[in-house]
N, C-alpha and C positions, 0 to 999 in steps of 0.2 A: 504494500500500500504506500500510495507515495507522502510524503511531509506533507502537500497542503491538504488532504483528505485527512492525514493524523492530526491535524489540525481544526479542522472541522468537529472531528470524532470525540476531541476530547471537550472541544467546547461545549456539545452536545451532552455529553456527561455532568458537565458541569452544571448544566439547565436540569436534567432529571433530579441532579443532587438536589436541587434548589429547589424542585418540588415534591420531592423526598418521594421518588419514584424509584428510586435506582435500588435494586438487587441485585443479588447472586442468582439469581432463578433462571432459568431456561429460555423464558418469556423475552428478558430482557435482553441474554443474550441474542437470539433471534432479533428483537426491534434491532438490538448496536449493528448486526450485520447486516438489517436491510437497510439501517438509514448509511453505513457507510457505501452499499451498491448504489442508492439511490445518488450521493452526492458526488459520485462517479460518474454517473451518465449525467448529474448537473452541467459535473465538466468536460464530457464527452462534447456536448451542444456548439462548443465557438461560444454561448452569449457571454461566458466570464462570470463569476459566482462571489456574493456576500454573505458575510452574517445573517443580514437579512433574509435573505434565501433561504435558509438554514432557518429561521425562525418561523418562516411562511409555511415550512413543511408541517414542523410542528404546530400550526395552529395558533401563532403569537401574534400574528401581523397577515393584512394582505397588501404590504407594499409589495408593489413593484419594479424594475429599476427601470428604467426611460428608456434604454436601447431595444424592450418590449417594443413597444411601437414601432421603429424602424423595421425590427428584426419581423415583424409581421405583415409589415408591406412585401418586405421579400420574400417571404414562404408564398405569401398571396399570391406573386406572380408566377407561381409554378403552375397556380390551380386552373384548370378551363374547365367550359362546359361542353358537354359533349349531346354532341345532334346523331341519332340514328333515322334515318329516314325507312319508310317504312318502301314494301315492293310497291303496295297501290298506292301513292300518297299517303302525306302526314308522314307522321314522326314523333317519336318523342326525345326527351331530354335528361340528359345526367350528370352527373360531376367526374370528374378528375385530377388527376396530377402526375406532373413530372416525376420518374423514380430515377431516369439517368435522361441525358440530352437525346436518345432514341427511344425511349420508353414511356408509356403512359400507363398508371393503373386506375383502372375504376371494377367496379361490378358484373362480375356473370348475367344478374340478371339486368344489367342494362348494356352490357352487347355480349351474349352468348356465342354466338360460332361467327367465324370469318367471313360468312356473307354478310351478316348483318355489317359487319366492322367495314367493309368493303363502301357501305352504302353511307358512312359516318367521317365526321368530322369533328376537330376539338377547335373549339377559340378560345384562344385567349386575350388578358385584357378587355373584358366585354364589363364594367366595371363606373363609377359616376367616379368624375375628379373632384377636386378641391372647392372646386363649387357649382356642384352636384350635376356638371353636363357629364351626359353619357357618354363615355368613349368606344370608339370604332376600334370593334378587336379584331383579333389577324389571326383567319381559318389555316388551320395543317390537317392537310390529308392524310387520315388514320391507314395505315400500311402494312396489313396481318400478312404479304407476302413480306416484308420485314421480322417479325414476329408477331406468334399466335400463343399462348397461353390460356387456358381457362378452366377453373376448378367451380361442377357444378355448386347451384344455390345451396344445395343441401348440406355441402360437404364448407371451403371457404367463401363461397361465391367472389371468389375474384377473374378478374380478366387482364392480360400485361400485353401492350399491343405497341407495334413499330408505328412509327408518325415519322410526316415526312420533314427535312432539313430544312424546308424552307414552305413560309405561307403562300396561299394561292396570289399573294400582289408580288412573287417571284423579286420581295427584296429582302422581307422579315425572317432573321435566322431565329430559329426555334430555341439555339441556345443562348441568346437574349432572354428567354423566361429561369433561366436556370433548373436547378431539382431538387426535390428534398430524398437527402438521403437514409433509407431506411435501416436503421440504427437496429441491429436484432437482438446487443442487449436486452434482458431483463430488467427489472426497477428503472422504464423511465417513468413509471407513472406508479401510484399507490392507492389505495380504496381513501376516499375521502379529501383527496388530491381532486383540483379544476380539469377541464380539459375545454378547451374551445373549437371551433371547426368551421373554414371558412370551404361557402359551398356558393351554389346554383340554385338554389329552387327554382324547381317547376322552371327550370331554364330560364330565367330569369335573368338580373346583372348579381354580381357577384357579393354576398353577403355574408357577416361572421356572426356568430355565438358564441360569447366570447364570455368565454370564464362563468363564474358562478355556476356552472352545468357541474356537479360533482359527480366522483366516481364512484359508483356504488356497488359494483364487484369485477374481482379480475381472475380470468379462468376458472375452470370446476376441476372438481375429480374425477367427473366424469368425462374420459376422453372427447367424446363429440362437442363438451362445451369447452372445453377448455380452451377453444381457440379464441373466443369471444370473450369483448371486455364490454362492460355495461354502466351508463352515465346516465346523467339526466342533461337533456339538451334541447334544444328548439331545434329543429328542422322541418323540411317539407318535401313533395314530391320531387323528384329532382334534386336531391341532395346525395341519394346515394352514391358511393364511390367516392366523395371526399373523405378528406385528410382530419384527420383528428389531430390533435397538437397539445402536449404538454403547456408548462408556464416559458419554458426555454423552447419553442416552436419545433420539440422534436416529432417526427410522429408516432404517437403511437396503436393508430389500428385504425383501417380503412372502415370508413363509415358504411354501415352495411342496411339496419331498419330499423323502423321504431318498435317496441315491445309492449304487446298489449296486458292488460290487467287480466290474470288466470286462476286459475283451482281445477282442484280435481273434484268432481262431485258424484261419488260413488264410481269411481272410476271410468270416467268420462270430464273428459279436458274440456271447461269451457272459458271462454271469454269475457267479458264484462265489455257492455255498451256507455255509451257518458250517459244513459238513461237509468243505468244502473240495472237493466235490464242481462242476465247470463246467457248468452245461446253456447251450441258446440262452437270447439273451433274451427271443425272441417266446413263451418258456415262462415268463418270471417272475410272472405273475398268479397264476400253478398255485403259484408259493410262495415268496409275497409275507412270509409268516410265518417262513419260513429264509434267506433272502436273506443274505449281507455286507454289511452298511452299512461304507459307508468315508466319507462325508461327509452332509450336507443341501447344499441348494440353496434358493436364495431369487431374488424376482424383484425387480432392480434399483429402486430408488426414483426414481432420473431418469429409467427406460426408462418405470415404467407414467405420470408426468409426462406424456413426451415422445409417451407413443399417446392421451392424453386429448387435450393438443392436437390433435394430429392428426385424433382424432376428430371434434373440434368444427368444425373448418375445414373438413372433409368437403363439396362441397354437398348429396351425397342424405343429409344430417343435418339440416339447417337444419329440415325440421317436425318434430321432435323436439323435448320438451321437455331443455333444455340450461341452464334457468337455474340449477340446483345445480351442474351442471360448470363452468359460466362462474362461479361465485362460488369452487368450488375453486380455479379456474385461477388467477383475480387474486389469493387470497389466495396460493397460494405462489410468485408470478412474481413479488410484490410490488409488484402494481396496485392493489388494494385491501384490505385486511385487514378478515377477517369481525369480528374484535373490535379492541379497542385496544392490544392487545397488539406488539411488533415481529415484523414478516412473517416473520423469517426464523427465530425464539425455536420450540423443537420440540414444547414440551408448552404444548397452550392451554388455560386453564382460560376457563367463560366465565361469563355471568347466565346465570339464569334466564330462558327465552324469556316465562313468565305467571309476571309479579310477583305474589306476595301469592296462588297458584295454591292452594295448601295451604290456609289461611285461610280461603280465599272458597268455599270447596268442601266444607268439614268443618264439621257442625252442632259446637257447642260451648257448654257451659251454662258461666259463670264460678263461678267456685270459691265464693261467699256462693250458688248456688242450691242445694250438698247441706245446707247449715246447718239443724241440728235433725233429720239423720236421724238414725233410731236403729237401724239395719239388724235383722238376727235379734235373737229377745230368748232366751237358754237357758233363762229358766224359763218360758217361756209356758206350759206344758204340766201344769207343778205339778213337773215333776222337771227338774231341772237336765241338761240337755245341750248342751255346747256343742260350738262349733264344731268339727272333725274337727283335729289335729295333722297338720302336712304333714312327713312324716318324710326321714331323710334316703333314704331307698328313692324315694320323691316325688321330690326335689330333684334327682335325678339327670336327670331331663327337663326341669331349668331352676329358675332361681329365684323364688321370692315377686316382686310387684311390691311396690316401694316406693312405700305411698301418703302424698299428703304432709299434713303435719298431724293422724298417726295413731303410735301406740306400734306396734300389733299388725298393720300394714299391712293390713288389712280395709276394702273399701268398700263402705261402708254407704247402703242404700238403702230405703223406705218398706216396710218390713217384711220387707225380705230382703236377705244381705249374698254376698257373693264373695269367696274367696283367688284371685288371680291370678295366672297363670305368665307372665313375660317372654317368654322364652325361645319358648317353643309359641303364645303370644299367646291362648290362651284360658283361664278360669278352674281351676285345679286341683278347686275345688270350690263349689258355692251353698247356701245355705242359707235358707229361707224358712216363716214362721208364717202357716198359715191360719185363718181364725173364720171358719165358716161361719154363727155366727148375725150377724154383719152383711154377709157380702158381699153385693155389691154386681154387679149384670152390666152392664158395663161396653162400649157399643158400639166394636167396631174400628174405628176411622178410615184415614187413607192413612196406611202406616208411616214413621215417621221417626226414623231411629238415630242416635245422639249417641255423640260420644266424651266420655268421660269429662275432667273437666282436673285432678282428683286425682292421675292417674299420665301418665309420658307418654306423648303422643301417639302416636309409632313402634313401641311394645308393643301396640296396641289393632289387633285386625284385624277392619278395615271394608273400606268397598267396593273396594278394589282385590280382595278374594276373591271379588268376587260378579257385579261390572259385567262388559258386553263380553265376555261367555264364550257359545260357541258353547252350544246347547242340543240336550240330549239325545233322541234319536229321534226330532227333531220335534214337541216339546213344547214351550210358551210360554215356559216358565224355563228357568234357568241349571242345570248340574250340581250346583252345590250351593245349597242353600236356609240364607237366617239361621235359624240354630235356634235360638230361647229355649232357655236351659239351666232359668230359670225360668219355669215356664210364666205367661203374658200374665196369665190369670183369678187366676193362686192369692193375688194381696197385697194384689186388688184388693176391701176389706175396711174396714171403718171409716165415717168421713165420708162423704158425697161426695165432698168435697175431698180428703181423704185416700185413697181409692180409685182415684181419677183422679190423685193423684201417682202413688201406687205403678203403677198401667198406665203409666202414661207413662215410669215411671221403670224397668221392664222392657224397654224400647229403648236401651240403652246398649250398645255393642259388649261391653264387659266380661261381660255375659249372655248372649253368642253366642256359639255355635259353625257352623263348616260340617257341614252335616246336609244327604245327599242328598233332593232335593228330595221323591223318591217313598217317602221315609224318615222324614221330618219332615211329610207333610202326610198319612201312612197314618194314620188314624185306628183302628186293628186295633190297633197296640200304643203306640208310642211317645207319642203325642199321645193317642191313647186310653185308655193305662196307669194313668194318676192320678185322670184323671174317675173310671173306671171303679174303682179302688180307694175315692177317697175317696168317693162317693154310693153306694157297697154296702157301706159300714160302719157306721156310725150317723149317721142324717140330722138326729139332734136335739140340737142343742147340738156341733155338730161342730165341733172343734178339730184339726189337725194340723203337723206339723213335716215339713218333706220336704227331705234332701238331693241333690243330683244335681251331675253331672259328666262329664268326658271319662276314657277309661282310657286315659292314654297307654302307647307303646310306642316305644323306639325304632326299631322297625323300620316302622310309622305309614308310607304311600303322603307320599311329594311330589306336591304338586297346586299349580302356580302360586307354587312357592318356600315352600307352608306343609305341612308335616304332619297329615295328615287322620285324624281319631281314629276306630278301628273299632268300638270300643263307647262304650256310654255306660251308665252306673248311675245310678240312681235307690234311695231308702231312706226307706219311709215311717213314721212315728212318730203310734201316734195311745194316748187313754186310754179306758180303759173310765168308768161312772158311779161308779165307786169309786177312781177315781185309777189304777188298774192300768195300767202303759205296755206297747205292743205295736209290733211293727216289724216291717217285711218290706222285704226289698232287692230288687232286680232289675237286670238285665244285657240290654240290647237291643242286635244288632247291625246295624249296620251296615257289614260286612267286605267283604260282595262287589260294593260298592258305591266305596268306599275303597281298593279295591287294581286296579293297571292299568287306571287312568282313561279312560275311551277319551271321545268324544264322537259317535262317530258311532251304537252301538246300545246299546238298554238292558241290564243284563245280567242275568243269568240264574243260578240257583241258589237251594238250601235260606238259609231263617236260621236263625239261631243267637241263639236268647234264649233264657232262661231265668230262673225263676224260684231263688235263691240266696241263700246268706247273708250277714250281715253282715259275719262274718269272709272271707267271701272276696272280700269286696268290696275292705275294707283291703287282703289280700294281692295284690290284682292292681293296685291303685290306688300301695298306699304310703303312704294315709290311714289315721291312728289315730282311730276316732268312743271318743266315750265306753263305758264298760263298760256302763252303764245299754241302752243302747240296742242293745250286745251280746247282753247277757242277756235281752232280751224278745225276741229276735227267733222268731219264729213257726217258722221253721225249723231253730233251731240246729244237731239236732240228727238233721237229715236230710240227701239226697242232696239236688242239683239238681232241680228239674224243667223239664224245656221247654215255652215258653210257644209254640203251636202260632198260638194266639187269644187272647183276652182269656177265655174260658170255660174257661183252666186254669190263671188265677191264683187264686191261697190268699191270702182276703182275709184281714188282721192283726183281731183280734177274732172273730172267725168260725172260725178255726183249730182 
């Protein structure tokens, strides 16, 4: 035993003396040798150990020491929630976590065999910040041709499955979330000891129970329970398969179910309802919803250790692939450790598996290649209109992006500029100047989108929305298509050289949105809309100004951790040969496209565009446009109409 634990041992001594506990007996012997194993795995943990530690066990104190906190954001980011989609539609949901940088364990009965795992994903980070916006967590593809483990419900109910290196936005490494190592010691935990468990519910964001949950037994005599440790805790659907956690965030036992109120009643097991009503138990599935919780259950963190070896040593295992169990195993037997960290420390942070992965993978223009833009101009037109006021109705779906080297956080581009939302990661709104008497037709080449290096990088949503997505009914593309907010042709205007900035310079994620693909390439409204407005207005000397944008909403579909926006508006500005200004807005949807995303069929139903005002543009947006451009609008002063086709839009001048 080394000095600082004889150290501890004796002080501890010293406290029983003090309450005139201390004997020669048997009893006590036994407490001095569990509490000296206990304050061994204290220091097993990394968190560093006091007095007070030592007093908490005993029941003197529930300080804490403050690196708790920390040390519990870190364990938290191993944990994900885990999606099993089902063969027909739907799905359900469950918890997890990191055991090595290739590993995940959760529950048998939330993904039993390798198809299911096959049809599953974890994310992580799905979780509210600091002040309380939810964050966009980052999907890995669950990988049972990696490894497959699973010990049925009856026996551990556990499942240990491969995940892939890298999330579906092909930047986020997996071992950025780091792992909690499971520690197969004995005494990290003791009956009347806390335990906390940060989980999923019912796939949820991610939430802890934290302490006050005591332990109320640890193993039986009877082999079959002995695998099981038993607490009191709050949990809920979707919680199973998380991490149970000592005071020091070690683990100790996969969270497995809750445990209903029982008796034997003349030899027949029944249950108790919260009505106080007894049925059998073989009737509790019928009402799994009223049941008496009187405890949780978790499955011992030495037992699922002790069947992984087992497993391994197997001989009808040996053609199996075993090299991620075998690198678990040495790491917590402390054979070899997967990082540099000490084998036996509970929360491992590690590298990056691809250095410089980010970097090498994101086109990037440096900050001297926007020099000299001059983004939208407001008078192009001869009246002054500028850019839209993003009100606080706006703001409420996120804030401006801070661009850097700007008053007005506007980034400015070859004759068209963007306000950007952080927050939803696409532009709140665009704005761009067209001169039909010099543009220019501008051949497509192979696309290539850039992130911006004026604002940052983690605001800008690129290909992790786009890449590695199943495709829809058997269609070449992805569910959702890069949608230019500004279209490709409109800036492409001026020079050569200056035409060919501006197209090029219309590939920047900032000018994107996700647009369903059969949405964005329908040439009938969206993508047809503007052509068709600006070339049946006046062909001679054509000049125009065109807004456009996303309408958010809070209530926007989750799709891959972003909010997918179900309209989009457009507002076009053009003059007569007398300076007269005219405007017409418009609202195209894409709703049934954006709501219960499915992958496997395309969907089905009416749209819903129309042809609309300016002012109702603002009111559904939160954007203020100038008065000017209020006051000419073509329709002010009428109902909606529904845009069926392009042959029942009300061209602006023409009106």
């Amino acid at each position: 035993m080394s000095n600082f634990t004889t150290f501890y041992e004796e002080h501890f001594i010293r406290e029983l003396e003090s309450q005139k506990q201390l004997s020669k007996s048997q009893e006590t012997d036994i407490k001095l040798t569990t509490f000296a194993k206990r304050v061994g795995r204290m220091a097993d943990s990394g968190a560093g150990i006091t007095v007070l530690d030592l007093e908490r066990y005993m029941g003197r104190n529930d300080l804490l020491r403050f690196n708790y906190l920390s040390r519990g954001m870190q364990a938290g980011k191993a944990v994900c929630r885990i999606y099993v989609a089902d063969k027909f539609g739907g799905g359900s949901w469950g918890t997890g976590f990191l055991i090595t940088p290739n590993l995940i364990i959760t529950n048998n009965h939330v993904i039993p065999d390798p198809e299911s795992a096959a049809r599953s994903f974890a994310e992580f980070g799905y979780e509210a910040d600091n002040n309380g916006l939810l964050q966009q967590g980052k999907r890995f593809k669950i990988q049972p041709e990696k490894t497959f483990l699973t010990s049925i419900a009856n026996e551990l109910d556990i499942t240990i499955l491969g995940v892939s290196n890298i999330a579906d936005d092909n930047i986020t490494s997996i071992a950025d979330y780091g792992f909690l190592r499971m520690n197969p010691a004995l005494h990290k935990v003791e009956k009347l000891e806390f335990v906390s468990i940060i989980q999923h519910p019912n796939g949820d964001e991610k939430y802890i129970s934290i302490r006050e949950n005591k332990v109320i037994k640890i193993g039986d005599e009877n082999p079959d329970k002995d695998i099981k440790i038993w607490y009191e805790c709050d949990t809920a659907k979707g919680s199973s398969g998380a991490a149970v956690f000592n005071d020091q965030w070690q683990v100790v036992a996969l969270h497995h179910s809750s445990v209903a109120d029982s008796r034997n009643n003349n030899g027949t097991i029944e249950v108790k309802l919260v009505s106080g009503e007894w049925i059998p138990k073989n009737d509790e599935n019928e009402y799994e919803e009223d049941l008496s919780y009187i405890a949780n259950e978790g499955i011992r963190t030495s037992r699922i250790v002790a069947y992984i070896k087992n497993h391994i040593g197997l001989p009808e295992n040996q053609s199996a692939n075993l090299s991620f169990l075998k690198e678990f195993l040495d790491d917590v037997l402390g054979v070899k450790s997967i990082t540099t960290s000490n084998t036996k420390e509970s929360i491992v942070t590690t590298s990056p598996l691809l250095e410089s992965y980010t970097e090498k993978t994101k086109n990037i223009w440096p900050l001297e290649h926007y020099t000299g833009r001059t983004g939208y101009q407001d008078g192009f037109l001869g009246i002054n209109l500028p850019l839209p006021e993003v009100t606080a109705r706006a703001l409420k779906y996120g804030p401006i992006t801070p661009v850097q080297g700007t008053l007005d956080n506007v980034l400015k581009y070859q004759h068209f500029s963007v306000i950007h939302n952080s927050k939803r990661k696409i532009a709140f709104v665009t704005a761009v100047n067209i001169d039909g008497n010099t543009w220019k037709n501008i051949t497509r080449g192979v696309d290539k989108w850039y992130y911006d290096s004026r604002i940052p990088l983690d605001v800008q949503l690129g290909e992790e929305m786009y890449s590695n997505e199943p495709s829809p009914g058997g269609s070449k593309k992805g569910w959702f298509d890069r949608g230019h907010l500004v279209r490709r042709q409109d800036p492409d205007w001026g020079t050569d050289d200056e035409a060919l900035l501006a197209d090029e310079d219309t590939f920047h994620w900032p000018n994107c949105s996700p647009q369903y693909w059969f949405f964005n390439q329908k040439q009938e409204l969206w993508q047809g809309l503007e052509n068709y407005i600006l070339y049946n207005t006046d062909k001679d000397n054509l000049k125009a100004s065109v807004f456009s944008g996303p309408v958010f909403d809070e209530n926007d579909e989750l799709h891959r951790g972003v909010q997918i926006p179900q309209y989009f508006f457009k507002i076009v500005a053009v003059t007569d040969s007398t300076g007269k200004l005219f405007s017409s807005a418009y609202v195209v949807s894409q709703q049934k496209w954006a709501k219960d995303i499915p992958f496997e069929v395309l969907p089905v139903g009416d749209l819903n565009n129309s042809q609309t005002t300016v002012a109702k543009v603002e009111e559904m947006t939160g954007l203020q446009f100038p008065d000017a451009l209020r006051e000419a609008d073509v329709r002010k002063d009428k109902n909606d109409t529904p845009l069926r086709s392009l042959a029942d839009v009300e061209i602006p001048r023409r009106a």
